[in-house]
MMTF fields as JSON, N, C-alpha, C and O atoms, coordinates in Angstrom:
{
  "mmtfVersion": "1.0.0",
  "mmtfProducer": "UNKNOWN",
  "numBonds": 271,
  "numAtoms": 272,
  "numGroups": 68,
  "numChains": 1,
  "numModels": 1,
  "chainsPerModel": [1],
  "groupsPerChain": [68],
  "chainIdList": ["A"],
  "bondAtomList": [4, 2, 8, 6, 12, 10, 16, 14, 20, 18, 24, 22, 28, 26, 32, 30, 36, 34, 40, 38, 44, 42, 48, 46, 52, 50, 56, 54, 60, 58, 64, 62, 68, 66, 72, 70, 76, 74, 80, 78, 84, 82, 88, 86, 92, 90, 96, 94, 100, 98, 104, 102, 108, 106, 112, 110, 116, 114, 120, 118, 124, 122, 128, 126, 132, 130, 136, 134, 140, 138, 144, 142, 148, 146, 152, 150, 156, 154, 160, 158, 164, 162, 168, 166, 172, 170, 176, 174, 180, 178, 184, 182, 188, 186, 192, 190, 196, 194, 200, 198, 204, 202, 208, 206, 212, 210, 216, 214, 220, 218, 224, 222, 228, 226, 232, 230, 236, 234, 240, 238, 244, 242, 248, 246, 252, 250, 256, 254, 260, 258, 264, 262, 268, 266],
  "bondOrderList": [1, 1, 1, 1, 1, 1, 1, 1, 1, 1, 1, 1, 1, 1, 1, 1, 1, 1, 1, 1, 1, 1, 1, 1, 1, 1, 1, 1, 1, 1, 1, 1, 1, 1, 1, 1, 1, 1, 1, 1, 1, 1, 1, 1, 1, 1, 1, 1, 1, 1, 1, 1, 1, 1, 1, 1, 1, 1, 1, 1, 1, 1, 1, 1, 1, 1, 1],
  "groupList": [{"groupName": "UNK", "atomNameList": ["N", "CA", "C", "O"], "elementList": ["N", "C", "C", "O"], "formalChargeList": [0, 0, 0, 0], "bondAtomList": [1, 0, 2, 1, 3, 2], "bondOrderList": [1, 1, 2], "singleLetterCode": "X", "chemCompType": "L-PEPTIDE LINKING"}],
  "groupTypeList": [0, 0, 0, 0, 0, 0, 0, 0, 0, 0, 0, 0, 0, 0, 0, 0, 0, 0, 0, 0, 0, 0, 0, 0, 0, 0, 0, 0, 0, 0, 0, 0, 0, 0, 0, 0, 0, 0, 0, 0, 0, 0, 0, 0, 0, 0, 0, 0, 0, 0, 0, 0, 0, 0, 0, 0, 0, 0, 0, 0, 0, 0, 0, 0, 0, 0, 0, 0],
  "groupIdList": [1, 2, 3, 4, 5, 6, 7, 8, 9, 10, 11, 12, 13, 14, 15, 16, 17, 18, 19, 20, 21, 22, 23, 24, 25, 26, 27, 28, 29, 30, 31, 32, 33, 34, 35, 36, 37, 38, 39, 40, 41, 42, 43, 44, 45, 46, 47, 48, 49, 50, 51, 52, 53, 54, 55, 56, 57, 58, 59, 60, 61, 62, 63, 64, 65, 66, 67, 68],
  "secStructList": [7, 7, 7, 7, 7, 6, 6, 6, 6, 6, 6, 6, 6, 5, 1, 1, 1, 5, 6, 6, 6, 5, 7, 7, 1, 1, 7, 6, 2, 2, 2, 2, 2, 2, 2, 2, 2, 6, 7, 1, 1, 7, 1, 1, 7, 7, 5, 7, 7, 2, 2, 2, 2, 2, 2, 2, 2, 2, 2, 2, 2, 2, 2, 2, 2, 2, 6, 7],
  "xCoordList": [28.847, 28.298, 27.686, 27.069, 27.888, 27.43, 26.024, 25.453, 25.353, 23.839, 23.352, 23.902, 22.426, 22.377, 20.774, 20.049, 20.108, 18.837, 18.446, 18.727, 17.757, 17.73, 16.299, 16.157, 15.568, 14.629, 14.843, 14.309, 16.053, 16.357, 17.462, 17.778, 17.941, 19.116, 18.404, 18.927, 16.935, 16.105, 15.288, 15.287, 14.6, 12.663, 13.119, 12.249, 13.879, 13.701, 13.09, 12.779, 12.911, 12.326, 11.394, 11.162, 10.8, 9.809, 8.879, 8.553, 7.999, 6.324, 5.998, 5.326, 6.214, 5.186, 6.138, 6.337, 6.466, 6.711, 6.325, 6.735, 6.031, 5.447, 6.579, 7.668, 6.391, 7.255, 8.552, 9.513, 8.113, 9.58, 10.394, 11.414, 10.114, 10.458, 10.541, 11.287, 9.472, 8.798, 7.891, 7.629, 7.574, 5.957, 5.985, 5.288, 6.69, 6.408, 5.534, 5.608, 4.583, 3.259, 3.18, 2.023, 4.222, 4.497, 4.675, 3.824, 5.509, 5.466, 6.546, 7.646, 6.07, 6.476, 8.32, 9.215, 8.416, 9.578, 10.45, 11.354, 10.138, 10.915, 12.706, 13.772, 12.613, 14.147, 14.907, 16.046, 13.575, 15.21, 15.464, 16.469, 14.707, 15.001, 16.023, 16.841, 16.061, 17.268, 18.341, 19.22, 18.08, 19.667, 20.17, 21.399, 19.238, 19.726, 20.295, 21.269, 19.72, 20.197, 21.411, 22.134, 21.752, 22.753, 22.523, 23.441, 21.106, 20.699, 21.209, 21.252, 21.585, 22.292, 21.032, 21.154, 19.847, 19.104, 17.6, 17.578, 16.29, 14.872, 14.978, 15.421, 14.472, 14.033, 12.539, 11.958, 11.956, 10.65, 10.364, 9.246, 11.496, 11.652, 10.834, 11.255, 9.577, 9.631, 9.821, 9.82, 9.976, 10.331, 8.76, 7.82, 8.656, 7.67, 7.04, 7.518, 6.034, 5.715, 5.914, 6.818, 5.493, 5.201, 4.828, 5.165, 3.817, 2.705, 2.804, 2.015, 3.731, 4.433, 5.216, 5.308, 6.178, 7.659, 6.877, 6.321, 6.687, 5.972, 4.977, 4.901, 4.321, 4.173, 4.715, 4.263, 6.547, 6.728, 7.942, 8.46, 8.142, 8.604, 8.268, 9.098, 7.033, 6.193, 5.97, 5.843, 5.999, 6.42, 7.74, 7.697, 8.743, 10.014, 10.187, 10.96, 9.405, 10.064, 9.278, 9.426, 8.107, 6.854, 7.86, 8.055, 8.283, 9.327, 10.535, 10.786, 11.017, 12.296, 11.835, 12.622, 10.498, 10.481, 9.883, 10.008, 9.569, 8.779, 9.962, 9.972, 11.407, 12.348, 13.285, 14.34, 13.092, 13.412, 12.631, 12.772],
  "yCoordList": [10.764, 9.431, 9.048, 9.839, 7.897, 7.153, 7.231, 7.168, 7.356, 7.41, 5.923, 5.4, 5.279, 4.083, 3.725, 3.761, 3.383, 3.113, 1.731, 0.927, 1.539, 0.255, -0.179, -1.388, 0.153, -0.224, -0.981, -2.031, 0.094, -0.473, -1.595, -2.035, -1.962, -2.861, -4.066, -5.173, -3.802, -5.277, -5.505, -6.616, -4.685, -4.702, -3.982, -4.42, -3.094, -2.776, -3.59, -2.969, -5.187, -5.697, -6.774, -7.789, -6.632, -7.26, -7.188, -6.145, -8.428, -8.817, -7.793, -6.86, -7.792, -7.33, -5.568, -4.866, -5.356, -3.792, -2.537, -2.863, -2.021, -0.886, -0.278, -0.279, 0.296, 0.32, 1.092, 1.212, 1.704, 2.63, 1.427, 1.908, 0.22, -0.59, -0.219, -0.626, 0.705, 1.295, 0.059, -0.969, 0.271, -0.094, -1.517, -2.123, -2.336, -3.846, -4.378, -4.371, -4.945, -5.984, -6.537, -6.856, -7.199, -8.672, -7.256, -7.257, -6.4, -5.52, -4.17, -4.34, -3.136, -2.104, -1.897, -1.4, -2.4, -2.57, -3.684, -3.98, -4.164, -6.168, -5.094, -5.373, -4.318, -3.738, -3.501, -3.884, -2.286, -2.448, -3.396, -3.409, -4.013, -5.314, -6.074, -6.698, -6.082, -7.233, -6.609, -7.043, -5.487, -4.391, -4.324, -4.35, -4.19, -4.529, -5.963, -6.128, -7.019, -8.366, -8.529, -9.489, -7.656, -8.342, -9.24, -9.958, -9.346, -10.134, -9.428, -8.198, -10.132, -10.033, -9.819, -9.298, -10.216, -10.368, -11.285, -12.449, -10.37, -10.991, -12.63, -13.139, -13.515, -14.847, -14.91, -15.975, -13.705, -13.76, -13.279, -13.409, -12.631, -12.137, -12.925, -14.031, -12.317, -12.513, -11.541, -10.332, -12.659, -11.787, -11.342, -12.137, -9.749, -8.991, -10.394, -11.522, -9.881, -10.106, -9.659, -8.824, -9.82, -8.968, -8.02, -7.21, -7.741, -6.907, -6.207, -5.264, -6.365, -5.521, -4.853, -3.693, -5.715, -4.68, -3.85, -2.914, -3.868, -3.323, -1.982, -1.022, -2.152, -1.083, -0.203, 0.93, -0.606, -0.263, 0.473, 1.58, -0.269, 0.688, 1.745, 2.577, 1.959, 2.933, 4.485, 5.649, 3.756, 4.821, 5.73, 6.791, 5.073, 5.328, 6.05, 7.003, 5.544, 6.674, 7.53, 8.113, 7.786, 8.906, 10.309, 11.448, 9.681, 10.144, 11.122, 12.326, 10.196, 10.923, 11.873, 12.727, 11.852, 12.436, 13.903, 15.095, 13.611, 14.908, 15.577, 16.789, 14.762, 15.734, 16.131, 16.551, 16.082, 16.731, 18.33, 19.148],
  "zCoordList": [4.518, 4.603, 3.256, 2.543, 3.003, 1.395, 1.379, 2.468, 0.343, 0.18, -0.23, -1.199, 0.411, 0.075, -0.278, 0.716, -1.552, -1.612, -1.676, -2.565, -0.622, -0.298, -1.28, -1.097, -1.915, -2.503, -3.96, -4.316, -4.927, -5.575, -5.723, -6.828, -4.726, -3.94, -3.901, -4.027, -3.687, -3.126, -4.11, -4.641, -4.458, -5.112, -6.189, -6.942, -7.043, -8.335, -9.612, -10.628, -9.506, -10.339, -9.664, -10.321, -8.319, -7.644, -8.15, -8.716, -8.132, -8.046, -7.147, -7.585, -6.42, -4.492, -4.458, -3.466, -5.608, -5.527, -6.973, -8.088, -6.917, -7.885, -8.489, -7.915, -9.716, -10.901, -10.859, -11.619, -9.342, -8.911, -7.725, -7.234, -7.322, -6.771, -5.129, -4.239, -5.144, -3.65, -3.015, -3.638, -2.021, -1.721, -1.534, -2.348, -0.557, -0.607, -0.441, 0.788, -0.658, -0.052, 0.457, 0.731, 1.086, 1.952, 3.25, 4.14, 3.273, 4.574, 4.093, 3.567, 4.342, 4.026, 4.555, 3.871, 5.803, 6.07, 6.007, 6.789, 5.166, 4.385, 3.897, 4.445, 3.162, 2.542, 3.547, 3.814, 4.527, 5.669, 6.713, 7.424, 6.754, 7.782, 7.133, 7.809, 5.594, 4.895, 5.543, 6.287, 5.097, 5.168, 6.185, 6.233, 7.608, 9.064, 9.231, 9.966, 8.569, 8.495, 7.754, 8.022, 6.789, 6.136, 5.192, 4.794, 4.629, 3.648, 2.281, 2.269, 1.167, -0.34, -1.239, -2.348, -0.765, -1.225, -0.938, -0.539, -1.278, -0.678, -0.819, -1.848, 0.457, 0.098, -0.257, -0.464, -0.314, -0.972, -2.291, -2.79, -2.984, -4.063, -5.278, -5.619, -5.981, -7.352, -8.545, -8.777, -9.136, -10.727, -11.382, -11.385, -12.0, -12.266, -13.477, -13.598, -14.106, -15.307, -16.266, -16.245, -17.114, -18.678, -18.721, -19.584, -17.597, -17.79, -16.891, -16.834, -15.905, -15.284, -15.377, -14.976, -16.135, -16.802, -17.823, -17.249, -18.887, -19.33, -19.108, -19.876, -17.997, -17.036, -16.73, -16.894, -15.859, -15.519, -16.861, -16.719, -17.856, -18.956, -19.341, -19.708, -19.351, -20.283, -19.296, -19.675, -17.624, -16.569, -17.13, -17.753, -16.763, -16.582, -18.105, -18.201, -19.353, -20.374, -20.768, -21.842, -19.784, -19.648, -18.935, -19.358, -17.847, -17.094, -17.893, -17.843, -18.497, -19.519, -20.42, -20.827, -20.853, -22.125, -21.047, -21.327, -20.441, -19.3, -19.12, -19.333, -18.612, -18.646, -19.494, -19.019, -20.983, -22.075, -21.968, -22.877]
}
């Protein structure tokens, strides 16, 4: 059976999700309810900030260099 991650499918660059695109705010189960729906995509979806991406950059290549 196919492995399917529904977090980064929905919320990888959400407002209302944390830098691994976990954790919704509006409701923890909003990804799989799309996915049971058949939704393409959140109608509550926003786009991060600056200061979010950013954030969430400095995660992700904290990350890489840990696994060097």
């Amino acid at each position: 059976m196919a492995e399917f991650n529904i977090n980064s499918f929905y919320c990888n660059n959400c407002a209302y999700s944390d830098a691994y695109g976990r954790g919704c705010k509006i409701n923890l189960m909003m990804p799989a309810m799309l996915a049971m729906m058949g939704f393409d995509r959140c109608p509550k979806k926003e786009k991060k900030n600056e200061a979010q991406l950013r954030e969430q950059l400095e995660i992700l290549e904290k990350e890489k260099e840990e696994m060097k």
